[in-house]
N, C-alpha and C positions, 0 to 999 in steps of 0.2 A: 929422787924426782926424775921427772924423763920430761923430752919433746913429744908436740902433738903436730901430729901434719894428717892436712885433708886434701888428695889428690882428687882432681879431677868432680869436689862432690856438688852432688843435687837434689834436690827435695821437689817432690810434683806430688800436689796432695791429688786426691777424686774430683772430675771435673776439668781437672789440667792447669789451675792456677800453679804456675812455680815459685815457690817462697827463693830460694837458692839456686843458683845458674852456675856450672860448673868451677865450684871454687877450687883455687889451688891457694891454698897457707901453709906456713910454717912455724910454727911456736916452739922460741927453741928452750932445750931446756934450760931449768932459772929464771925464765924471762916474765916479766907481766904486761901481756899482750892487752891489749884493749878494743873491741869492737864497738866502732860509734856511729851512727845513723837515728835517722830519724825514723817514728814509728811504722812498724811494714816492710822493714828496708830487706829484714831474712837476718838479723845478727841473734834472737833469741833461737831460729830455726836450727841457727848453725850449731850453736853451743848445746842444745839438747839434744841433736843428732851425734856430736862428741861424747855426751854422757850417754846414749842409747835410749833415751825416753822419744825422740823419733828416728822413723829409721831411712835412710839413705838411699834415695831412688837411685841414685848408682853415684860409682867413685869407690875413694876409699881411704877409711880413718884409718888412724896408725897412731896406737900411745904408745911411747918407749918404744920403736921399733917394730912391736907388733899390731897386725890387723885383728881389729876388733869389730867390723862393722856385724858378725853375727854373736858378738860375745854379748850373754845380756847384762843391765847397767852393773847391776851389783857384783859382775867379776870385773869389771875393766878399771877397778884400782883407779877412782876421781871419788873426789869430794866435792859436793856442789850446795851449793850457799844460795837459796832462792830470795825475790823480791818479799815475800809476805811473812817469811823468817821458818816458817811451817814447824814448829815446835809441838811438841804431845803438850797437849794442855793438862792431860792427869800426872802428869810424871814433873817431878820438881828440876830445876837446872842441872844437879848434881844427874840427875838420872836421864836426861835427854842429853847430856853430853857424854856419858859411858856407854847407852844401849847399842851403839851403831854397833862398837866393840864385842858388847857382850853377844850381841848375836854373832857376829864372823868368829868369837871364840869358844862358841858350844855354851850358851846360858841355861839351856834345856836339859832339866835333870836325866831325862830320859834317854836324851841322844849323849847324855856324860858316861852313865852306866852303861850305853851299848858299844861305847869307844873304849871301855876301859875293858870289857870284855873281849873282845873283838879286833881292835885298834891301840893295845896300851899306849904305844908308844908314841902315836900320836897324842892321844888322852891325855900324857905326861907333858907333854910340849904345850897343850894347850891350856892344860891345869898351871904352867908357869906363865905364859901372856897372860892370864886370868887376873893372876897376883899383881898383874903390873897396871892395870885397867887406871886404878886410883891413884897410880901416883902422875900417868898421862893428862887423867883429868884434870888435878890438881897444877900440876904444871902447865896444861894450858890454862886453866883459870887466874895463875899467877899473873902469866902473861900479857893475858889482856884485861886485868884488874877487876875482875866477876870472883873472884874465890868470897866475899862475904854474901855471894848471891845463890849459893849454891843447894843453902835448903830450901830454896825461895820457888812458889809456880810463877808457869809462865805472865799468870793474868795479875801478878804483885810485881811486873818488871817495867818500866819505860820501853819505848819504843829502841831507843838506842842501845839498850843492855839487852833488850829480847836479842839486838843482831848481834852481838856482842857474842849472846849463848850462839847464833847460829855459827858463827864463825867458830867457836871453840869446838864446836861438834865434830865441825869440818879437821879441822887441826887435830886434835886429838886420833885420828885415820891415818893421819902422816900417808895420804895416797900422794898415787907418780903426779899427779896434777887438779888444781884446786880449780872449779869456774863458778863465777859469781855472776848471776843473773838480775843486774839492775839491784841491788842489795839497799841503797842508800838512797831509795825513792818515794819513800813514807814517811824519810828521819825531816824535821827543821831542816834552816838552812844551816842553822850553830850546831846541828849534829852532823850535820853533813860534811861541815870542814873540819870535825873533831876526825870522824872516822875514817876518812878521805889520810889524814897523813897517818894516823894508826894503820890502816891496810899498807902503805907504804912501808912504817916500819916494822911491821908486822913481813911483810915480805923480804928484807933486808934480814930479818934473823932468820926466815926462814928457807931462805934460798930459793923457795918455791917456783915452782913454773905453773905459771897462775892468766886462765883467760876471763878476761871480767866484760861484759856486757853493759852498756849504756847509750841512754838517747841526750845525758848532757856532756858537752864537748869541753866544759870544765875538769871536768869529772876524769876524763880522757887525757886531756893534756897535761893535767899534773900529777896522774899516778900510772902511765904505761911507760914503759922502756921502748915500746913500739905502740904504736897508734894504725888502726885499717879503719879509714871510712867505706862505711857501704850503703848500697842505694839499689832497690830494687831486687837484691838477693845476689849483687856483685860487688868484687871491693875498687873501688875508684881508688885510691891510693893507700899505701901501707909504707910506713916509715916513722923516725925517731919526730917527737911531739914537734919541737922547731922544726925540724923541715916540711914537713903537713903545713904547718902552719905559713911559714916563708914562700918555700918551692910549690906553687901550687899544681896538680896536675890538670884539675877544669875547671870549669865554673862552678860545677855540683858542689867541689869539696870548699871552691875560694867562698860559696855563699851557706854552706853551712859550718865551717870551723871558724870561727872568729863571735866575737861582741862588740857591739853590734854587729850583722852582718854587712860584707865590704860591699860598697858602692861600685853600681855597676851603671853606667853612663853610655846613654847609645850616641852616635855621633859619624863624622866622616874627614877625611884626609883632605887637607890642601898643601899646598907648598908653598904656599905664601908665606914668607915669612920665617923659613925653613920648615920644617917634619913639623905641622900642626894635625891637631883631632879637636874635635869640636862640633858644636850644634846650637841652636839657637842664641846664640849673641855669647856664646863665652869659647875658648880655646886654649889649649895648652900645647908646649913644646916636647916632642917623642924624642928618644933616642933614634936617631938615624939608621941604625942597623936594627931597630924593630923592622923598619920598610923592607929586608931583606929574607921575611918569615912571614909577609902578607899571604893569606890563601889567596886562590883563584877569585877575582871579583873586590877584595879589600872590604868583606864586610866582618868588623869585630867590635866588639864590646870593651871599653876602658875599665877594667876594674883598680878600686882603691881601697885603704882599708880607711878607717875614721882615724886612727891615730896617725895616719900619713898627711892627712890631710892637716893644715896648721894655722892655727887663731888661738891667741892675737899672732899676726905674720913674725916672724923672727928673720932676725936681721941674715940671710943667706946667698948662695946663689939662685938657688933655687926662686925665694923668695922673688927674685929679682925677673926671673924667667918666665914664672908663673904667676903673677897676683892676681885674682878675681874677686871681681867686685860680686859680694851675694848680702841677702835681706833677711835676717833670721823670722824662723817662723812659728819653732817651737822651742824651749831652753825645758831641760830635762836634768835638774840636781841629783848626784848620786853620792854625794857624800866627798870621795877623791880626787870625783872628775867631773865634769857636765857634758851631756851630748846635748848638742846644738843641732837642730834642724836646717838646714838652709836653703835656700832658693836662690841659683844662679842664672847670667843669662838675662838678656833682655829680646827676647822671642818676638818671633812678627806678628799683627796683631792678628789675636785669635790664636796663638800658639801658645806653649805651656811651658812653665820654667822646667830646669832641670833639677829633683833633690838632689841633696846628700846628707849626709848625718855627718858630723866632725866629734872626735873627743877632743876636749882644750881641758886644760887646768882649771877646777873647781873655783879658784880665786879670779879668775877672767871674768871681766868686767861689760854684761850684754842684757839684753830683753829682747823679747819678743817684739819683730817690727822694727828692731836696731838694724841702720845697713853698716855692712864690716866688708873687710879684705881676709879672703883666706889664700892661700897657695899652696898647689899642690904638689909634695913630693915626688918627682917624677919616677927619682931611681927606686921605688918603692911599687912602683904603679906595673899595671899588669895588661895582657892584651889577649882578648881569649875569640877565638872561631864562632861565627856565631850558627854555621853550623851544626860543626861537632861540639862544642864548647871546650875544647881544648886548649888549653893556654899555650901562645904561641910567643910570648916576650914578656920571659922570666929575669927581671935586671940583672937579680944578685948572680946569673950565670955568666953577665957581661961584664961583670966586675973584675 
């Protein structure tokens, strides 16, 4: 296996739209990187510019070491596992997971007899990879439990077994690096968490260094060893799943990595009462040393997540510090958990309450039009520029 790093790269199609603005990554070897964004963000750009199916308005790829941005796809040694599974529909499983093989080792009788005149010695070398074609197959089909599917076409498979064969195709190449391009976006949700921890252990045996492509942040957070959210053909932050998710670095990444997305509460400073934030009739207490990371002017957004926020109140400090009075509006059963809608704040007339959404415990006792108390975890709560949208008072750093 090898690393992939793209210095400095960019993609500007005709016209001058740029998908990609000069990225710099690093994907180290073994690793299974994950790019996550929402649709347009430049994460598919990126990874097909990696495999050479487009090519790189400037910068520069490097797999294993070497640059490859004028090497075409089929020398730069990757396997890529596309969204639609793209399988030969004349050729049975057995045969769409050998051919990639059979081509890179001479399947053409013509070019066998001209190597063997010509090139023995090659000839001989490749006449033994030849031999070994079927037992790669078969061991990858062990692997991912496709061997009773192997005399089978494609259009007699399930959707999950078609990706099944595409991944074995891929494996079966043993290249310096694997990228899966959105792969698990046509399966069920029940295939989708089958194949979600197979790719996992599937990358545990196989030590791979593997970049996989997706717009769900599920998808991202429980099968990268690193996580890059990107946005507009830049990456906002790159780092291990928990700290994406914890340490946020702006608003972009706090309001798209999470479920629901986190609560973002516009509001303003008083001191009454110590380090308050607030707006229309509700207010909560800040850490004091947030005030010492205000930008120019003090204008910032409170962001929360739902699980911070807590109904029915538990018995805390926090609790104590914070309780707000709010009116539920919507109750949303999900089986584990329930999201609650709610309306705080009692606003001046002709003004408008403030949402939130809360997760509480499935068994909490509410309806729609119940008024409750929630409060909110401060040490959890977040403070972003509203500007730049840069987070500027990350707790867990004050801890």
């Amino acid at each position: 296996m090898a690393g992939v790093v793209l210095a400095g790269v960019s993609r500007v199609y005709p016209g001058g739209f740029q998908a990609v603005q000069d990225l710099n990554l690093e994907v180290r070897d073994k690793e299974f990187l994950v790019l996550v964004g929402p649709s347009g963000c430049g994460k598919s750009t990126t990874l097909r510019m990696i495999a050479g199916l487009e090519e790189a308005s400037s910068g520069e790829i490097r797999i294993g070491g070497r640059v490859v941005n004028d090497v075409a796809p089929k020398d730069r040694d990757i396997a890529m596992v596309f969204q639609n599974y793209a399988l030969y529909p004349h050729m049975t499983v057995y045969r769409n997971m050998a051919f990639g093989l059979e081509l890179r080792y001479g399947s053409g009788w013509l070019q066998r007899v001209w190597r063997r005149l010509f090139q023995p010695r090659r000839a001989a070398e490749l006449a033994v990879a030849r031999r070994g074609i079927d037992g790669q197959v078969r061991s990858a089909a062990k692997m991912l439990g496709i061997e009773p599917l192997l005399d089978r076409m494609p259009r007699q498979l399930s959707g999950g077994e078609r990706q099944r064969v595409a991944v074995g195709r891929a494996i079966v190449r043993q290249p310096a690096a694997f990228l899966f391009d959105e792969p698990l976006s046509n399966l069920d949700a029940r295939l989708r968490v089958d194949m979600r921890r197979e790719l996992r252990q599937l990358h545990r045996r196989l030590q791979a260094t593997i970049v996989y492509v997706t717009h769900d942040q599920v998808e991202a957070l429980t099968l990268g060893d690193r996580v890059a959210v990107m946005d507009r053909g830049a990456i906002h932050q790159i780092g291990a799943p928990i700290d994406v998710y914890d340490h946020l670095k702006d608003r972009f990444v706090a309001g798209f990595i999470g479920s629901p997305p986190m609560n973002f509460l516009e509001g303003q400073f008083t001191a009454e009462n110590g380090f308050r934030y607030g707006a229309n009739g509700w207010a909560v207490t800040l850490d004091p040393q947030a005030s010492t990371r205000l930008p120019p002017g003090g204008k910032v957004t409170l962001g929360i997540r739902a699980e911070d926020i807590h109904f029915p109140v538990a018995r805390s400090e926090s609790a104590v510090d914070n309780p707000l009075d709010a009116r539920a509006v919507l109750v949303e059963p999900l089986g584990d958990t329930l999201l609650i809608h709610f309306e705080i704040g009692t606003p001046e007339p002709g003004g408008v309450e403030t949402a939130i959404v809360v997760k509480a415990d499935a068994r909490a006792r509410i309806a729609t039009g119940d008024q409750a108390r929630v409060f909110f975890d401060m040490r959890r709560a977040h403070l972003f520029d509203n500007q730049s949208g840069r987070n500027i008072h990350d707790p867990a750093e004050l801890n």
